[in-house]
Jmol script that loads the backbone (N, CA, C; Angstrom):
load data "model"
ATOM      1  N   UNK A   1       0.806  -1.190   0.000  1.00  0.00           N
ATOM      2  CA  UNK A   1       0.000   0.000   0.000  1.00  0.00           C
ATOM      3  C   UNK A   1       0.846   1.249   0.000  1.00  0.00           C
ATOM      4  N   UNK A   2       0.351   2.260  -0.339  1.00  0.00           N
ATOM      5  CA  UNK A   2       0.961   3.555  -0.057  1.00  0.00           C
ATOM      6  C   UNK A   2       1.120   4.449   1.283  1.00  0.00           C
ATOM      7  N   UNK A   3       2.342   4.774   1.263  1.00  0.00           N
ATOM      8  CA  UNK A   3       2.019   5.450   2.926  1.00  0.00           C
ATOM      9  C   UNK A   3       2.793   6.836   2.987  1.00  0.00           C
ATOM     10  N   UNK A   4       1.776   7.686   1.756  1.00  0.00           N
ATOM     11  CA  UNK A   4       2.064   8.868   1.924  1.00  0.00           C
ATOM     12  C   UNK A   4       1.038   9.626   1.741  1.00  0.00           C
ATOM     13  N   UNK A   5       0.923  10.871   2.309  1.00  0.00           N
ATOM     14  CA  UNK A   5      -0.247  11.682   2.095  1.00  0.00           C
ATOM     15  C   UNK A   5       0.014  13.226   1.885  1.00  0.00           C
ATOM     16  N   UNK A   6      -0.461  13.784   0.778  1.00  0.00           N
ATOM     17  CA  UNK A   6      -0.207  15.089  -0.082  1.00  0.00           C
ATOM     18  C   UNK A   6      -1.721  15.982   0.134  1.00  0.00           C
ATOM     19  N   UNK A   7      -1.935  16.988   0.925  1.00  0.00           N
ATOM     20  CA  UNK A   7      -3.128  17.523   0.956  1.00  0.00           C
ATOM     21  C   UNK A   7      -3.162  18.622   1.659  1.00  0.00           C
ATOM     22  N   UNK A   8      -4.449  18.766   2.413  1.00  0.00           N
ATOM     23  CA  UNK A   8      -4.263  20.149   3.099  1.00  0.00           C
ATOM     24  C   UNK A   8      -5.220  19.635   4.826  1.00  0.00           C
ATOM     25  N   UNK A   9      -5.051  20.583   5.212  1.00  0.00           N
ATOM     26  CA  UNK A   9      -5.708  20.306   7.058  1.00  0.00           C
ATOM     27  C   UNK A   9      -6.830  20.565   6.743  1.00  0.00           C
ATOM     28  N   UNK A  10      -7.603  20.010   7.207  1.00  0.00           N
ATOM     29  CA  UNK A  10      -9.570  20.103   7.275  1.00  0.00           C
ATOM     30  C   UNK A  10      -9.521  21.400   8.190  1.00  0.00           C
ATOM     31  N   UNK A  11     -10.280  22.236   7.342  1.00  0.00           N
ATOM     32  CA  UNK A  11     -10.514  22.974   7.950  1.00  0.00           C
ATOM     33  C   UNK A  11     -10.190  24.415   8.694  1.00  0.00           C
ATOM     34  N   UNK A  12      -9.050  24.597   7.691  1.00  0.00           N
ATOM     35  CA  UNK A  12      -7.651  25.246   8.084  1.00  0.00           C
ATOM     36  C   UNK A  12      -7.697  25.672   6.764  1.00  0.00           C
ATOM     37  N   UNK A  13      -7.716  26.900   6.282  1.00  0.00           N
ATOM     38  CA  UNK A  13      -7.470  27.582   4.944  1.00  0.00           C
ATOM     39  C   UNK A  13      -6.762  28.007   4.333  1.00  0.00           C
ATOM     40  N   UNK A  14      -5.919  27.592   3.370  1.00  0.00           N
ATOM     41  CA  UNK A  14      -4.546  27.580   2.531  1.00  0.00           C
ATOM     42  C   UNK A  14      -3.159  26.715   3.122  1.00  0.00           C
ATOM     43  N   UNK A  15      -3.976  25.844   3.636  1.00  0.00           N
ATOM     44  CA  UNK A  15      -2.667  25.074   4.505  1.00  0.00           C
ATOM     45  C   UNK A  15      -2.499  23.756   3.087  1.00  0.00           C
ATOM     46  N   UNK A  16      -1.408  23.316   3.461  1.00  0.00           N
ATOM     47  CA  UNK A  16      -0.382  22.425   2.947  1.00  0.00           C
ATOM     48  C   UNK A  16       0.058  21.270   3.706  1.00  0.00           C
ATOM     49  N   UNK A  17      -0.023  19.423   3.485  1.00  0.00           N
ATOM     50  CA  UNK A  17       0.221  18.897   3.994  1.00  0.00           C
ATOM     51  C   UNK A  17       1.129  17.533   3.291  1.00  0.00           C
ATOM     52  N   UNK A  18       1.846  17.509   3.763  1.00  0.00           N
ATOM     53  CA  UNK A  18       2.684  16.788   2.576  1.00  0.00           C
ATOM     54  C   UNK A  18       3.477  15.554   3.917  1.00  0.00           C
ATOM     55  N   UNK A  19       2.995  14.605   3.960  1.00  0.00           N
ATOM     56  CA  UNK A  19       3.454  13.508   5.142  1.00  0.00           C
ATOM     57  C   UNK A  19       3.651  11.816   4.621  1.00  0.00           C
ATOM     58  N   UNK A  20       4.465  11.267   5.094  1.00  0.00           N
ATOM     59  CA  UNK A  20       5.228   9.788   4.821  1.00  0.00           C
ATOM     60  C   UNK A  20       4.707   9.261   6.271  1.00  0.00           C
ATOM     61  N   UNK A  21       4.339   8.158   6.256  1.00  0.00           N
ATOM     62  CA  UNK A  21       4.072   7.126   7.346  1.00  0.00           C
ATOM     63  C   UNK A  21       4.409   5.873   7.068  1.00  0.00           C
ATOM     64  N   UNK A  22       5.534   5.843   6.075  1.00  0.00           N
ATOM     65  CA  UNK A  22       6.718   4.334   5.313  1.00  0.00           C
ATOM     66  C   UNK A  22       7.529   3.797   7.338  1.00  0.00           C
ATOM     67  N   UNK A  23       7.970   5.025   7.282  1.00  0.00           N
ATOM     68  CA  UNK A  23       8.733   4.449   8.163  1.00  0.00           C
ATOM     69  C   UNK A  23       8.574   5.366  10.076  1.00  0.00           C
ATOM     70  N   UNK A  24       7.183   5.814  10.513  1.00  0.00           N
ATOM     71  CA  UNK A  24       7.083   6.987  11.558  1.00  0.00           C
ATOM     72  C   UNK A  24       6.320   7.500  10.688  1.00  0.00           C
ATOM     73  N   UNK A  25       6.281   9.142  11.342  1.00  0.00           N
ATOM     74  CA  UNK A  25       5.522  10.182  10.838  1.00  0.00           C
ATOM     75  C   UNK A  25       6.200  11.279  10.600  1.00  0.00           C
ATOM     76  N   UNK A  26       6.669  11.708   9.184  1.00  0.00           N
ATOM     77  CA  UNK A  26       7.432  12.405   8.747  1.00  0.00           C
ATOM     78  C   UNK A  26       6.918  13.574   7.449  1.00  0.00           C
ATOM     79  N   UNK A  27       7.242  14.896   7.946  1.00  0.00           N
ATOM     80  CA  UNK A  27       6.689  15.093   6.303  1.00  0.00           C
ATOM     81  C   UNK A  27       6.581  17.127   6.896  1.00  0.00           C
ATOM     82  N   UNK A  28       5.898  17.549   6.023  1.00  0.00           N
ATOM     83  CA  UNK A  28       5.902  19.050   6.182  1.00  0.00           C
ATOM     84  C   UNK A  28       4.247  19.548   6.558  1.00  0.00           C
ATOM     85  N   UNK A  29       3.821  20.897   7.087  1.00  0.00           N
ATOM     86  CA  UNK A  29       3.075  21.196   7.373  1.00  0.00           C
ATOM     87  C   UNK A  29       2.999  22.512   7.318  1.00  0.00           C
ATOM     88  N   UNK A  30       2.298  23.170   6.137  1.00  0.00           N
ATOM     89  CA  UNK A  30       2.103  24.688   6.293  1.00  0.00           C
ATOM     90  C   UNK A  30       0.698  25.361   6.713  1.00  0.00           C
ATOM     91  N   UNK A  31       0.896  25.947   7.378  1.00  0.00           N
ATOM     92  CA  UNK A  31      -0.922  27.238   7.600  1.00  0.00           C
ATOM     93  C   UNK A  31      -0.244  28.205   7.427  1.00  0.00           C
ATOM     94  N   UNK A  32      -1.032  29.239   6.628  1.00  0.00           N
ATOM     95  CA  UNK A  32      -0.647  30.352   6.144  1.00  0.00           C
ATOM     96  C   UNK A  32       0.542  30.534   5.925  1.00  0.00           C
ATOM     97  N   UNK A  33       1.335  31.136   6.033  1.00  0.00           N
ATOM     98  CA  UNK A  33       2.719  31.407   6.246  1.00  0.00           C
ATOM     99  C   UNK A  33       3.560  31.053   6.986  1.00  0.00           C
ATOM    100  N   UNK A  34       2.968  29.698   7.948  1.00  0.00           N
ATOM    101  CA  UNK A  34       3.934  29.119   8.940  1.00  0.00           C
ATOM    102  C   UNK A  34       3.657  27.577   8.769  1.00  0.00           C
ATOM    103  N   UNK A  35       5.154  27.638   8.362  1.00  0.00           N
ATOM    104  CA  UNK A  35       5.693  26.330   8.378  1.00  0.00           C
ATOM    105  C   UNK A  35       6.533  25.036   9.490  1.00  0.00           C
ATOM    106  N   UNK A  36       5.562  23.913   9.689  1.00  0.00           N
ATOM    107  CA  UNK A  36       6.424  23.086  10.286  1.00  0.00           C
ATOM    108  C   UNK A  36       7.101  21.519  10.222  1.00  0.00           C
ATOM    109  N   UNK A  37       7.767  21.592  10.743  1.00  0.00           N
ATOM    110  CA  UNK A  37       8.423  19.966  10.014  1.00  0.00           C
ATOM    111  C   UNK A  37       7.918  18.691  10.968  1.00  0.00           C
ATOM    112  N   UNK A  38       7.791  17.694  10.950  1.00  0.00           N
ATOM    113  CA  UNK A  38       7.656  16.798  11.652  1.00  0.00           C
ATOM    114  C   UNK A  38       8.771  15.488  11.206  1.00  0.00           C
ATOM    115  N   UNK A  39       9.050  14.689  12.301  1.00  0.00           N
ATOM    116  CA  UNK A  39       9.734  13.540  12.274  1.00  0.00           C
ATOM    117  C   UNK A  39       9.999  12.591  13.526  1.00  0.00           C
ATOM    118  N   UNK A  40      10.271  11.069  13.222  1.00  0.00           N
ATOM    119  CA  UNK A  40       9.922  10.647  13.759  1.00  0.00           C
ATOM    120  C   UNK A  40      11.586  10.832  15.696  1.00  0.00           C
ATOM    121  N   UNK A  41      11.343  10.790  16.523  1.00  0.00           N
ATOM    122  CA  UNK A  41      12.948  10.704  17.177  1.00  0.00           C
ATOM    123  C   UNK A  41      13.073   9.344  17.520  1.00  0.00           C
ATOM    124  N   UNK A  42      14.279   9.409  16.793  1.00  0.00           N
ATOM    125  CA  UNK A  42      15.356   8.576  16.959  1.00  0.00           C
ATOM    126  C   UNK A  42      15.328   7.602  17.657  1.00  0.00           C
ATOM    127  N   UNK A  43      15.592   8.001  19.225  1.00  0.00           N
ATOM    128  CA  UNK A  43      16.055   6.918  20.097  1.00  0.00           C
ATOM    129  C   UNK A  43      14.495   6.642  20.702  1.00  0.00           C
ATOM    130  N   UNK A  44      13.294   7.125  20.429  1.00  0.00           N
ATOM    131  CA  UNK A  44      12.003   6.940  21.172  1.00  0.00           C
ATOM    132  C   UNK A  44      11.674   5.705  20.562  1.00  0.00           C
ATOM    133  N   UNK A  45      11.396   4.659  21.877  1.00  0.00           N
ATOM    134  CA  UNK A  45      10.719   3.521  21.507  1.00  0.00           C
ATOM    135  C   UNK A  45       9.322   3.293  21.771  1.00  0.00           C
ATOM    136  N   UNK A  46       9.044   4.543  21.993  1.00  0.00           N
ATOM    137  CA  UNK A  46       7.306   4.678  22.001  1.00  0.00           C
ATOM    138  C   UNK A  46       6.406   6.199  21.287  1.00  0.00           C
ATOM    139  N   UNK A  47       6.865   5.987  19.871  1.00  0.00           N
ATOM    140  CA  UNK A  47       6.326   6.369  18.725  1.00  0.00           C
ATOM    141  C   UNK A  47       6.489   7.894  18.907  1.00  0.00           C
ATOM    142  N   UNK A  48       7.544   8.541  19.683  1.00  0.00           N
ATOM    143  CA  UNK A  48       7.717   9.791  20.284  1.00  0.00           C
ATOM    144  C   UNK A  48       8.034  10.616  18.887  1.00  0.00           C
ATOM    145  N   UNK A  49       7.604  11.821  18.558  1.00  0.00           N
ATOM    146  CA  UNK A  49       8.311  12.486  17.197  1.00  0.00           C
ATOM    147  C   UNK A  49       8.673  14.433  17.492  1.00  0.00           C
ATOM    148  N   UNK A  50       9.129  14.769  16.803  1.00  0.00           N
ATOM    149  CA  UNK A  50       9.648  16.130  17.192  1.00  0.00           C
ATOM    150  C   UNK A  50       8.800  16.657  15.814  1.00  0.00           C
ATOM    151  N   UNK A  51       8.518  18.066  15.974  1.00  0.00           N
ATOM    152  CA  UNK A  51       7.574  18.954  15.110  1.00  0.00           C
ATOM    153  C   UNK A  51       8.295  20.368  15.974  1.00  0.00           C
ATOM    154  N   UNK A  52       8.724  20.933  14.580  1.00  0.00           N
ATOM    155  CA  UNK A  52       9.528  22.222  15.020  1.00  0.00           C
ATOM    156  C   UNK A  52       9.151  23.190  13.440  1.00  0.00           C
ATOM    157  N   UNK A  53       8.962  24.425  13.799  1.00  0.00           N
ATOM    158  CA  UNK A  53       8.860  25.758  13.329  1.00  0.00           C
ATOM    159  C   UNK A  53      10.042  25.849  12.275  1.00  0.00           C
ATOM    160  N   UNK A  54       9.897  25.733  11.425  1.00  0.00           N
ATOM    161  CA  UNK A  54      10.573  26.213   9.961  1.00  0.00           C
ATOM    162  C   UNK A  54      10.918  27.234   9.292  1.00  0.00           C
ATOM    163  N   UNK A  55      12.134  28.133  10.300  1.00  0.00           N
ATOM    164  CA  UNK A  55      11.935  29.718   9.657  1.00  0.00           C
ATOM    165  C   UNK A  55      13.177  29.942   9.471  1.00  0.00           C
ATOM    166  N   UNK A  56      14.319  30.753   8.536  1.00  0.00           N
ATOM    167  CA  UNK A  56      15.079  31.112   7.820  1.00  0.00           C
ATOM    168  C   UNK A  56      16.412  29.949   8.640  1.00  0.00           C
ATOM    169  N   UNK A  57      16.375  28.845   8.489  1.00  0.00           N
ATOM    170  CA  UNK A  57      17.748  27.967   8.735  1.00  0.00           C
ATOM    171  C   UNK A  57      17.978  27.798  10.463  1.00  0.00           C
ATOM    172  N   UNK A  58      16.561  28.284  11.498  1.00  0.00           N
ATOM    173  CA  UNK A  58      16.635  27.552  12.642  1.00  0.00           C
ATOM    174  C   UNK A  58      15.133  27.110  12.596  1.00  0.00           C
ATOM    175  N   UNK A  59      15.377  25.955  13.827  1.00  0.00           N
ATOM    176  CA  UNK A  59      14.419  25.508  14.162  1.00  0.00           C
ATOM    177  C   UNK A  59      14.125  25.630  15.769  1.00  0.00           C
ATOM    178  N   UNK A  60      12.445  25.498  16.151  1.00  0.00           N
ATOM    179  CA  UNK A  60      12.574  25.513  17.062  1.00  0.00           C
ATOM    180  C   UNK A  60      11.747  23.614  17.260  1.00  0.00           C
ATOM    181  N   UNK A  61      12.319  23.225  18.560  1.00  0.00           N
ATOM    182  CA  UNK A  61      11.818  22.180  19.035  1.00  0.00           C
ATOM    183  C   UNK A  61      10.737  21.959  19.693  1.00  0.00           C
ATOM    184  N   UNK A  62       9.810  21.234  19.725  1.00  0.00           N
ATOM    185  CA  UNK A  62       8.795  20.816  20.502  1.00  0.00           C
ATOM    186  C   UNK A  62       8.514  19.782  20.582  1.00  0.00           C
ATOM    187  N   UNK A  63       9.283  18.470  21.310  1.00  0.00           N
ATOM    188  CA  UNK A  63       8.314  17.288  21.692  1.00  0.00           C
ATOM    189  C   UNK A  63       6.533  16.875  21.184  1.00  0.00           C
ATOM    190  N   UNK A  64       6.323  16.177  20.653  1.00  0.00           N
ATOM    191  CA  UNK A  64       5.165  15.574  20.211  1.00  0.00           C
ATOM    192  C   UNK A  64       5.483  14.165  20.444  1.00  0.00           C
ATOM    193  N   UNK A  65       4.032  13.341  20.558  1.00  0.00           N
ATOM    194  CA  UNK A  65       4.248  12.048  20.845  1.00  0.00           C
ATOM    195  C   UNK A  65       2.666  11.859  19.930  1.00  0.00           C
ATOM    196  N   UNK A  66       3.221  10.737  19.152  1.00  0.00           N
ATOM    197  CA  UNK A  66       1.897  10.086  18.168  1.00  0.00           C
ATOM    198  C   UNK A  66       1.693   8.658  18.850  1.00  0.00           C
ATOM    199  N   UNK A  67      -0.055   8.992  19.180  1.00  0.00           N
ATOM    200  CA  UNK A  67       0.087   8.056  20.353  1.00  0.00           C
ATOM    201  C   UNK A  67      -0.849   6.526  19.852  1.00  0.00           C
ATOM    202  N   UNK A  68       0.322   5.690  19.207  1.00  0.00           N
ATOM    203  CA  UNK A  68       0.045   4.424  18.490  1.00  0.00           C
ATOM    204  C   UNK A  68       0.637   3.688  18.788  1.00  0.00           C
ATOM    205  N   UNK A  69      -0.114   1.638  18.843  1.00  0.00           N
ATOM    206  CA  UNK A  69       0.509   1.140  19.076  1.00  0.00           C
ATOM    207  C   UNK A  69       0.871  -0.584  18.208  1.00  0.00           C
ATOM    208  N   UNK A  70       0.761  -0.115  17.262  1.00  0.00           N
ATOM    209  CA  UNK A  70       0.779  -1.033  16.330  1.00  0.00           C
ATOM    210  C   UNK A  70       2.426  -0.661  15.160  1.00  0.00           C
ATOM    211  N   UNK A  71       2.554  -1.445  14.547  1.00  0.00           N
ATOM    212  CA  UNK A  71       3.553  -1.269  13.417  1.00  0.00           C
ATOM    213  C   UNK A  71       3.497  -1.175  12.139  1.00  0.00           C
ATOM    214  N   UNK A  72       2.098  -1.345  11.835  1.00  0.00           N
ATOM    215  CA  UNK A  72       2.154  -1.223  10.273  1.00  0.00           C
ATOM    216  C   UNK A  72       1.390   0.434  10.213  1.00  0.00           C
ATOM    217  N   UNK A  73       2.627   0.923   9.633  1.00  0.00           N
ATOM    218  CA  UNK A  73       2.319   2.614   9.503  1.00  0.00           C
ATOM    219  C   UNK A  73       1.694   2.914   8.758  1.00  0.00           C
ATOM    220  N   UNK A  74       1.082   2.167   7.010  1.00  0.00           N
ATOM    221  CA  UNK A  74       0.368   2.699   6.225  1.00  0.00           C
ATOM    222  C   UNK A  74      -0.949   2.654   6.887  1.00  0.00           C
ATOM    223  N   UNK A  75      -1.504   1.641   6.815  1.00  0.00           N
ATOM    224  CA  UNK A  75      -2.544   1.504   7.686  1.00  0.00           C
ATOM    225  C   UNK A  75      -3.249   2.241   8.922  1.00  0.00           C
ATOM    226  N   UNK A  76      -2.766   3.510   9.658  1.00  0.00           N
ATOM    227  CA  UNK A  76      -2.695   3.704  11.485  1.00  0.00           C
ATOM    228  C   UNK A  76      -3.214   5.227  10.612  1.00  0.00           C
ATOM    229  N   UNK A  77      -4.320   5.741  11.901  1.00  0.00           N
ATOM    230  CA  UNK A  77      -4.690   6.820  11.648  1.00  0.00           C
ATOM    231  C   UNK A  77      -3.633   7.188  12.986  1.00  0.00           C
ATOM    232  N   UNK A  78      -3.152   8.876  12.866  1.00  0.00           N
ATOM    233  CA  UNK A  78      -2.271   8.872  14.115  1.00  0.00           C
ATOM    234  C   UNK A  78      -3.260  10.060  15.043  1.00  0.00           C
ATOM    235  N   UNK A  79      -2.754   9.763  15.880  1.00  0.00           N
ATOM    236  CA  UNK A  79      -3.134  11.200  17.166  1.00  0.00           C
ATOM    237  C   UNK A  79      -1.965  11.653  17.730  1.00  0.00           C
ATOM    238  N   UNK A  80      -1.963  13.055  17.322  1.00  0.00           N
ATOM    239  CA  UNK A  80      -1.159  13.696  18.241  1.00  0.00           C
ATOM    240  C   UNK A  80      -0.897  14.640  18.944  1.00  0.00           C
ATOM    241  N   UNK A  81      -0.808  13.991  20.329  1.00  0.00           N
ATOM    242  CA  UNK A  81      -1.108  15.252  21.692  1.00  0.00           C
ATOM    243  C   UNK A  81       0.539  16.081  21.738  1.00  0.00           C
ATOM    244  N   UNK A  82       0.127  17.058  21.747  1.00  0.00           N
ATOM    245  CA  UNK A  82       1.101  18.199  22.410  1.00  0.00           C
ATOM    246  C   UNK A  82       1.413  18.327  22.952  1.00  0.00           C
ATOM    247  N   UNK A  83       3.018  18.020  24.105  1.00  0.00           N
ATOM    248  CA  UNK A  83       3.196  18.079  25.196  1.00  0.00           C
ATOM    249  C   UNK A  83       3.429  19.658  25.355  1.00  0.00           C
ATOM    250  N   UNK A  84       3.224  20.380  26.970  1.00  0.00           N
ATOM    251  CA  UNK A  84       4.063  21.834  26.649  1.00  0.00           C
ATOM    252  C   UNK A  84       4.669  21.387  28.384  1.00  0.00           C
ATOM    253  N   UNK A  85       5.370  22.519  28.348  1.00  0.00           N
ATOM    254  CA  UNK A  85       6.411  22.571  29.426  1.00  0.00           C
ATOM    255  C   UNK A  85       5.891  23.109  30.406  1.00  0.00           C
TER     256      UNK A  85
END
end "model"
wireframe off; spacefill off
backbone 0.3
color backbone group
């Protein structure tokens, strides 16, 4: 099957969504003029991913966790809660 998805956010106007779920949850995310990246981290063995702000060559970090528990990624609708500090 395919496990990529090219579209926009429900509901959210002029946004951009461009995401891979081959291997995690990876891919880009624009609303209006703000852009963010998502991917899956590294050393998390419980589906943990980072989503950071995309602006002239820094990023900023924010912890996200996609909260699934299965392995076949094409297949998995994801949820993901926001941790904040």
């Amino acid at each position: 099957g395919y496990c990529f998805y090219q579209g926009y956010a429900t509901e959210i106007p002029n946004s951009v969504v461009t995401l891979s779920t081959c291997s995690g949850l990876r891919g880009l995310l624009q609303f209006e003029n703000v852009s963010y990246g998502i991917e899956p981290l590294e050393s998390s063995t419980t589906y943990e991913h980072v989503i950071y702000l995309i602006r002239d060559k820094k990023s900023d970090f924010s912890p996200i966790t996609e909260n699934n528990s299965t392995t076949q990624f094409a297949d998995q609708s994801y949820k993901i809660l926001v941790k904040s500090n």
